[in-house]
C-alpha positions in Angstrom: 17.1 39.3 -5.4 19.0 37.8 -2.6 16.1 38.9 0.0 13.5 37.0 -2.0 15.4 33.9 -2.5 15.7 33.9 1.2 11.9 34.0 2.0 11.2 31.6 -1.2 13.4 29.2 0.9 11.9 29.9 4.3 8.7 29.2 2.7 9.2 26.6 1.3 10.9 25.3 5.0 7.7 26.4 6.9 5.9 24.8 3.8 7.7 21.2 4.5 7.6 21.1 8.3 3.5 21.8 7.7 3.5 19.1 4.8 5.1 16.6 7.4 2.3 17.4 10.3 -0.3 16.5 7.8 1.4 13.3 6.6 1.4 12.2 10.3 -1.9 12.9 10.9 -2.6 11.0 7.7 -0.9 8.8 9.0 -2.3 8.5 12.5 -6.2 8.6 10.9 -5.0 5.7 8.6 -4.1 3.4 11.5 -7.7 4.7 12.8 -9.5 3.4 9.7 -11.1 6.4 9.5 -10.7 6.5 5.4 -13.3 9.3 4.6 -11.5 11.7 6.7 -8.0 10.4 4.7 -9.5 11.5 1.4 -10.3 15.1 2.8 -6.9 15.3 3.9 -5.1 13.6 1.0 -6.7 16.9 -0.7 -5.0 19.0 1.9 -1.6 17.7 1.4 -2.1 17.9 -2.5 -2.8 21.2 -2.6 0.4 22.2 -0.4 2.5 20.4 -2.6 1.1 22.0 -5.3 1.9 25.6 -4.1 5.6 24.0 -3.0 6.3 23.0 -6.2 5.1 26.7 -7.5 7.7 27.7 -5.0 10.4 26.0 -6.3 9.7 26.9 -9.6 9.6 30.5 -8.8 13.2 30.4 -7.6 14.5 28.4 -10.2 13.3 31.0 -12.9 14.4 33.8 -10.5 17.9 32.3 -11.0 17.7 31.6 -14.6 18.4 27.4 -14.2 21.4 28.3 -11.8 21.4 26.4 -8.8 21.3 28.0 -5.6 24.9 26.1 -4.1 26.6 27.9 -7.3 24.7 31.2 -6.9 25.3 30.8 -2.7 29.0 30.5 -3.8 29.2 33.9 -5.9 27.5 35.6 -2.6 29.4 37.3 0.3 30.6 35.2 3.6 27.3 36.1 5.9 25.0 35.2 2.5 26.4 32.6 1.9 26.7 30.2 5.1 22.9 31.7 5.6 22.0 30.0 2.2 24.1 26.9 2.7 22.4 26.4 5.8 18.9 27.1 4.0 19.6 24.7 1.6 20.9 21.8 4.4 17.7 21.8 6.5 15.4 22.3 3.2 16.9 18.8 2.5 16.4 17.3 5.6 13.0 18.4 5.8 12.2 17.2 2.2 13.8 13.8 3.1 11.6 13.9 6.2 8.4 14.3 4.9 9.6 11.9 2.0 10.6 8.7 4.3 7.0 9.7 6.3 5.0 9.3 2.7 6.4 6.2 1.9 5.7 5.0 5.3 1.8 5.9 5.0 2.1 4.3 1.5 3.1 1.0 2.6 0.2 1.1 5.6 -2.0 2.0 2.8 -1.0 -0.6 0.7 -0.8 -3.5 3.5 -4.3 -2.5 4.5 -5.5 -3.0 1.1 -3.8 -6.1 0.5 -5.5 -7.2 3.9 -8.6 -6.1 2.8 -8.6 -8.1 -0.2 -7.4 -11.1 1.4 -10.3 -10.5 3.5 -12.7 -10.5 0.6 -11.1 -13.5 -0.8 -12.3 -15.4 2.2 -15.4 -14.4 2.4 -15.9 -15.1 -1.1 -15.1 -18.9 -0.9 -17.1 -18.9 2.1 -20.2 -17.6 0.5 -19.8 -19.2 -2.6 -20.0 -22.9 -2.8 -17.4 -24.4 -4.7 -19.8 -26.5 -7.1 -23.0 -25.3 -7.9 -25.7 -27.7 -8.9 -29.8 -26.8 -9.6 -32.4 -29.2 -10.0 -33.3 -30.9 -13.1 -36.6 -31.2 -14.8 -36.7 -34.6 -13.5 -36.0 -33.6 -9.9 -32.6 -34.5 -10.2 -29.6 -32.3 -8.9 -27.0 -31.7 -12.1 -24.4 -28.8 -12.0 -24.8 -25.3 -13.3 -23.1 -25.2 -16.9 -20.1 -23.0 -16.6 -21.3 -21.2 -20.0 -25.1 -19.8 -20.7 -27.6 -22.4 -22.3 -30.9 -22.1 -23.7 -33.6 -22.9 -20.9 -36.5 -24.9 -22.6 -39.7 -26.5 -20.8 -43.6 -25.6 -20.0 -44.9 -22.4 -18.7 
């Protein structure tokens, strides 16, 4: 059982470092503005969580709901330092790849508040502020904010 916790963790290390290549990418082809190839790769990176989170959960029933410090603990010198250790860069690497999501979430979400900023302006610009028509007696009168009933000659 000890072997295959070992490789579930080693996985799931070669598993994270990958998962933190494809976030900078992301990352880079977000500060590209290249958003159709984001989606394709937002699929990418969902997928390998996915199977991470498989991974996890195949160690956890492995061990019954015992975490792996107390089962590292109950484990001979040599097994246990290489667990401890296993355990220490697995969390580094999670808290990497978590710190570089975050940061592609807030360029995401500042590029979309730019964006609508953008389109705010452009509206005003486009739109004028009061709209008025003609009247039947070639008069200009403003557009009524609510529908009315057009009347007159064909």
């Amino acid at each position: 059982m000890y072997d295959v916790i070992i490789a579930s963790l080693q996985r799931q290390e070669k598993g994270l470092e990958l998962l933190l290549e494809l976030l900078v990418q992301e990352y880079r082809t977000i500060c590209e503005r290249k958003m159709t190839l984001v989606s394709h790769q937002e699929f990418s990176i969902q997928e390998l969580i996915r199977q991470l989170v498989e991974e996890k959960e195949f160690v956890i029933r492995l061990l019954k709901g015992v975490s792996i410090a107390k089962y590292a603990e109950e484990q001979p010198l040599a097994g246990k330092e290489t667990l401890l250790t296993l355990l220490k860069r697995l969390d580094s690497a999670e808290q990497q790849t978590s710190r570089q999501a975050a940061r592609n979430s807030q360029l995401v979400l500042a590029l979309l508040d730019q964006n609508d900023k953008s389109m705010q302006t452009l509206f005003k610009e486009a739109v004028p502020a009061v709209s008025l028509v003609y009247g039947r007696h070639g008069a200009m009168h403003p557009i009524p904010s609510q529908g009315a009933l057009i009347s007159g000659r064909l």
